[in-house]
N, C-alpha and C positions, 0 to 999 in steps of 0.2 A: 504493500500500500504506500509505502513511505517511498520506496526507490520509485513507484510509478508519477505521484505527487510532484516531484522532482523531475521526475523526464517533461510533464508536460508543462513544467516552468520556463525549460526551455533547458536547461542543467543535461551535463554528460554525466552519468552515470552508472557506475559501476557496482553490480550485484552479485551477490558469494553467498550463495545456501546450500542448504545440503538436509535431507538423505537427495539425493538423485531418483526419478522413479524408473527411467530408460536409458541414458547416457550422462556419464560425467559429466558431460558438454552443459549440462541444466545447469550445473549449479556458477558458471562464472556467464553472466549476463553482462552486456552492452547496453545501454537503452538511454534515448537522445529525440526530444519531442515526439515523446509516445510510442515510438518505433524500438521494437526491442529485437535482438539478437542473439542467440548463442558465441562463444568463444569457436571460430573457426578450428574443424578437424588437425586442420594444416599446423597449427598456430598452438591446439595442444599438446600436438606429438613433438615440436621441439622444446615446449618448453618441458614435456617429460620426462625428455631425453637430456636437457642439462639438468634437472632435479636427480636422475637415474645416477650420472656424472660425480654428481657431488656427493650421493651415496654409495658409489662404489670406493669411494676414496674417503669414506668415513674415519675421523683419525682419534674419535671421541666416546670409544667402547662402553665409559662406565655411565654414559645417558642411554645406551640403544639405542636401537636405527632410529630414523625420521619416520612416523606414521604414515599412512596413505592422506590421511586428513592432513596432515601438517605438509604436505607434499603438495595438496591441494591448495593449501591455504600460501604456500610459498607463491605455488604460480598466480596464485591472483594477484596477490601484491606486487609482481613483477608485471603481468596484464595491464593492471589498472593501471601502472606508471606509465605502460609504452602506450595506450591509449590513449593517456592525458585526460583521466575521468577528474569532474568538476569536485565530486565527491563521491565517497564509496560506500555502500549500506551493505556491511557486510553480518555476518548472523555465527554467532559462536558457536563451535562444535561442540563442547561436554563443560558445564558450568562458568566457566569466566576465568576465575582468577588465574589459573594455568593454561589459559586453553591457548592454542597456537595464533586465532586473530586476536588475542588480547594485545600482542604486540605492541596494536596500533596504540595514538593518542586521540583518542575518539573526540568530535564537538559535541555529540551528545550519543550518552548511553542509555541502551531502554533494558528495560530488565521486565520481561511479560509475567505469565499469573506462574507463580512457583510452587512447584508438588513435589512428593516422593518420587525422584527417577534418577538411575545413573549411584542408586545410592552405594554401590558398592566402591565406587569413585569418588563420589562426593559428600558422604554422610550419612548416615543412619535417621536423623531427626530433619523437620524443618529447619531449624536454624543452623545448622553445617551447610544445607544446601545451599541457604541464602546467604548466608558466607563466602562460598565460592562466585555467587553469581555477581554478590556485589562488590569483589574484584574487579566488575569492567565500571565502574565509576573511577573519575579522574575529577583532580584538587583545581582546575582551571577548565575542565567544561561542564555541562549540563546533565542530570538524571530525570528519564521520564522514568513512572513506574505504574505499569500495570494492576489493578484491583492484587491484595492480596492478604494471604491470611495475616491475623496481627503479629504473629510469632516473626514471618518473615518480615514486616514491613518495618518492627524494632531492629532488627539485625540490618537491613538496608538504612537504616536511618542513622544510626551509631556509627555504621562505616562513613557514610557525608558530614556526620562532624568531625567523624578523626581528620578527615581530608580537608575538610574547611570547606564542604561544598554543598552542605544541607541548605543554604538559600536560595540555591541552582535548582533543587531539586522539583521536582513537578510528578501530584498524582495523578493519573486519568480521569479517574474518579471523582476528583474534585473538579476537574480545570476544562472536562468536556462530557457532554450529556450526548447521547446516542441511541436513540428508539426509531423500533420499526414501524413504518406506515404502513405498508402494503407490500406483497410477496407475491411473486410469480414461479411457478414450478410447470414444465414443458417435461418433453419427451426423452430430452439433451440438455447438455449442461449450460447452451449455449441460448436456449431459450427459458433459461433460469435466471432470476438473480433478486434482490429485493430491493425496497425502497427504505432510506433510513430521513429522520431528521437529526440535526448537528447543530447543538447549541455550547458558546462557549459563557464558561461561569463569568459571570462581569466581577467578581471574586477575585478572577486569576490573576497573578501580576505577570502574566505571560505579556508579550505586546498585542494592547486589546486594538487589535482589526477581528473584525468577524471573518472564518472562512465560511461560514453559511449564511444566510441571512433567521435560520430556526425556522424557517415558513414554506419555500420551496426543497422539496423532498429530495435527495439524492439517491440516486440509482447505484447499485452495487452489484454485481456479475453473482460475487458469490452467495451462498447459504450459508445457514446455519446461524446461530441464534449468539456463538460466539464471536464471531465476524464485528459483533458492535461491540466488545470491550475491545477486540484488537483495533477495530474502525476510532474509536476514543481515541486507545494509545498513539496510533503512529501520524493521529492529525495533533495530539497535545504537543509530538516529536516534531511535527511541522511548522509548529508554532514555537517551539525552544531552538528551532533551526534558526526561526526569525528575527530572534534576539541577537543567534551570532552573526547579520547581513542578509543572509537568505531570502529569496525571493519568491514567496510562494503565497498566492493569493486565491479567493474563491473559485474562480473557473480553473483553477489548474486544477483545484481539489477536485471540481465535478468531473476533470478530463481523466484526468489519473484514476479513480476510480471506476469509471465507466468502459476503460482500457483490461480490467485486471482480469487476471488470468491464472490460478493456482492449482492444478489438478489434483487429484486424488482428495480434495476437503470437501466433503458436501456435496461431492460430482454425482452429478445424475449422468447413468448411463445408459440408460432407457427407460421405454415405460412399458405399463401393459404387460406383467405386473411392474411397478416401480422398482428401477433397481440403484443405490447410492454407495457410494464406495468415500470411503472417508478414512483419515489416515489415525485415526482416536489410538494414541498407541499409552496412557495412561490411566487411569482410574479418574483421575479427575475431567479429562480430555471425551473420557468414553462415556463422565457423567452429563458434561454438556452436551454429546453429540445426542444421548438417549432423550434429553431435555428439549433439543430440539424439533426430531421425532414426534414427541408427543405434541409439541406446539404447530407444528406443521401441517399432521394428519391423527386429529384427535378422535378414537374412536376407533382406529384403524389398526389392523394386526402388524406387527411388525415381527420380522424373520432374521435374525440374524448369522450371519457367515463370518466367524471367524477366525484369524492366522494371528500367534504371537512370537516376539523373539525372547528368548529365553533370560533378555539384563532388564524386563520388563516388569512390573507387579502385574504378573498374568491372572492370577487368583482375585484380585482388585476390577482388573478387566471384565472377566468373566462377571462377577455377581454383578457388575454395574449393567452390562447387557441383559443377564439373567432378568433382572428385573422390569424389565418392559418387553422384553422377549415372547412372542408364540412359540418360535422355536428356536433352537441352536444348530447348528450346523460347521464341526471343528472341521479346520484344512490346514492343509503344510505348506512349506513355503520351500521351495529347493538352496537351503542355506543352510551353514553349520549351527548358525546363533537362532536357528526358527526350534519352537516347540513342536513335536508332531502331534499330529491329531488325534492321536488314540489318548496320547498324554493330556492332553487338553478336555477331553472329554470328564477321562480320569478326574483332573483337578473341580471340575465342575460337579462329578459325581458326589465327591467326596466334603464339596461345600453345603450339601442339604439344600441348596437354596432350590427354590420353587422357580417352574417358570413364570413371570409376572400376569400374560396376559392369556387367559383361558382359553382354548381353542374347541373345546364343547361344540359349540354352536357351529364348527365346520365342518365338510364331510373330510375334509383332511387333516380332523383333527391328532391323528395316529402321529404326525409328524413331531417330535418334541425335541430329540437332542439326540446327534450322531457324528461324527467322526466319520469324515470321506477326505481321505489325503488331496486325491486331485482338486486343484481351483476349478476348472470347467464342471467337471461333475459335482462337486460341491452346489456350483450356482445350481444344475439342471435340478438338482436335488431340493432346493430350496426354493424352484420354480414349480414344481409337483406339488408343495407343501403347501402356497402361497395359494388362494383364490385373486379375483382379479383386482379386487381393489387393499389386496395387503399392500404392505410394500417391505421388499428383501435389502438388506443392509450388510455390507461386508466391512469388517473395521479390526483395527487392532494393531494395524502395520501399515506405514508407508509404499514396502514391499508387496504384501498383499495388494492395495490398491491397485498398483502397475500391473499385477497378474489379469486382477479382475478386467480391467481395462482394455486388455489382450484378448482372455478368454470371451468376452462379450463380442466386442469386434469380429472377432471369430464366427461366432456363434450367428449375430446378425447377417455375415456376411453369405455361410452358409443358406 
């Protein structure tokens, strides 16, 4: 939201994400009044091949090699200089304070809604995690922060006065309001998207220009009911940009949004029966996607397909889906770090949890919870299950998404 916001200011910038759902190539982005690009084939295989260079002549044993992520993260930094990007939005790999883009000296840090994840890395409790994350805060620029629990929000708060930068600091919550007007749901992802209104707090000591006027509704591509705290966060990031020169005014925000594009979140993949692929790969992640669901198509069975990777609170996953759930349906993922589906079932078995939403009243209602490795069979499995106006939900993975995505296509094309 924020890198597009910026492209259509008129700003060259440059975007570094990651999981990837098809090609590495996703995650180092170009994009320059609206128009966005992958990192050229050509353009990533040299810069691999001097990263490759530099680690065969590794001379520094007692750190270990350069990760694939940090390998990644090298070449963007070396990309975005030889592009001559205006600025760079780039997105941390594994909590903050160590992570390979912390590197940088960021103008402004956003820190999104913080949960249990990674914690074998990053900590046991809320507040280790919120430790590591509020590592990407610097003494001389700005913090937005994402809605969060109060455990985290004290731990992020303590770090900006040890730094001297709690005055920089900006909530979403406070400094920008974000409700839905009106929602549209198509066939494709592409005939999706919602309408929000965007009000800034006259509170804020952000620089008060309106990027909305509160009254004309803004249009947004994507779904999902989360989409408005991120929508708050990366327009409050818009506005702490503005403090430091930046140029970014109402119609860029209407432009940038109306442009966006982020697969696997909320994506409808077809319809008849409705099928959405969403990348919900946490308990808290899996409990907004189920939230949304219910808001979306209230009254309506929901089927879910799910794949998890094993550094995941899978068991967290699970009950959160179980619980608005007509049926479950485990699958695998072809990767070392995926759960298989027999195991998955297992862990679900072994939770007691009930399905949430009774399926009685269908003739198909035999369908409740099974374990089919393959992704295409899976969906066909959960299209049997489904009468016409359920709708089937595959979640729990990034990875998984990109299958389903595949597998559908597939399947349509046939």
């Amino acid at each position: 939201m924020l890198s597009a916001m910026l492209s259509a200011a008129g700003y060259r910038v440059g975007l570094f994400t990651g999981p990837h759902l098809y090609s590495p190539l996703e995650r180092f982005i170009l994009s320059h009044h609206g128009r966005s690009a992958p990192m050229p084939e050509a353009q990533f295989t040299r810069y691999a091949a001097q990263v490759a260079q530099i680690i065969e002549t590794w001379d520094r044993p007692e750190l270990g090699l350069p990760t694939r992520f940090e390998a990644f993260t090298a070449m963007a930094y070396h990309w975005f200089e030889a592009q001559a990007v205006d600025i760079a939005v780039m997105e941390i790999g594994i909590g903050g304070r160590h992570d390979a883009v912390n590197l940088a000296e960021p103008i402004v840090s956003v820190i999104t809604n913080i949960s249990l994840e990674h914690t074998q890395m990053l900590g046991r409790t809320l507040a280790e995690i919120a430790h590591a994350k509020a590592g990407v805060l610097r003494a001389q620029g700005s913090g937005v922060i994402a809605p969060q629990q109060d455990e985290a929000k004290r731990v992020i708060l303590d770090e900006a006065h040890r730094l001297g930068s709690a005055d920089r600091l900006y909530f979403a919550e406070t400094c920008c309001s974000v409700t839905r007007v009106g929602i549209r749901i198509g066939a494709t992802a592409a005939e999706s998207g919602q309408w929000l209104r965007v009000q800034m707090s006259a509170e804020s000591d952000i620089v008060p220009v309106e990027m909305s006027d509160g009254h004309t509704p803004l249009f947004c591509p994507l779904l999902g009911r989360y989409q408005l705290e991120n929508a708050a966060t990366a327009i409050t990031a818009a506005h702490a940009l503005r403090v430091h020169g930046y140029q970014i005014g109402a119609a860029d925000l209407r432009r940038g949004f109306a442009d966006l594009r982020w697969p696997g979140r909320f994506e409808v993949l077809q319809g008849d029966p409705l099928i959405i692929a969403d990348g919900a790969h946490t308990p808290y992640s899996m409990n907004q996607l189920c939230g949304s669901l219910q808001e979306y198509f209230p009254g309506r069975r929901i089927h879910f397909i799910i794949g998890a990777l094993r550094d995941k609170d899978v068991r967290g996953i699970i009950q959160e889906a179980a619980s608005v759930a007509a049926s479950l349906t485990f699958t695998s993922m072809d990767t070392r770090r995926a759960v298989p589906a027999d195991q998955l079932l297992a862990i679900w078995q072994a939770l007691d949890s009930p399905l949430g939403q009774p399926a009685a009243h269908s003739p198909k209602s035999s369908c409740r919870a099974s374990a089919i490795p393959d992704v295409g069979a899976a969906i066909h499995h959960a299209q049997a299950c489904a009468d016409r106006d359920d709708v089937i939900c595959i979640a729990g993975s990034l990875s998984l998404a990109a299958l389903a995505k595949e597998a559908t296509r597939r399947q349509y094309a046939a």
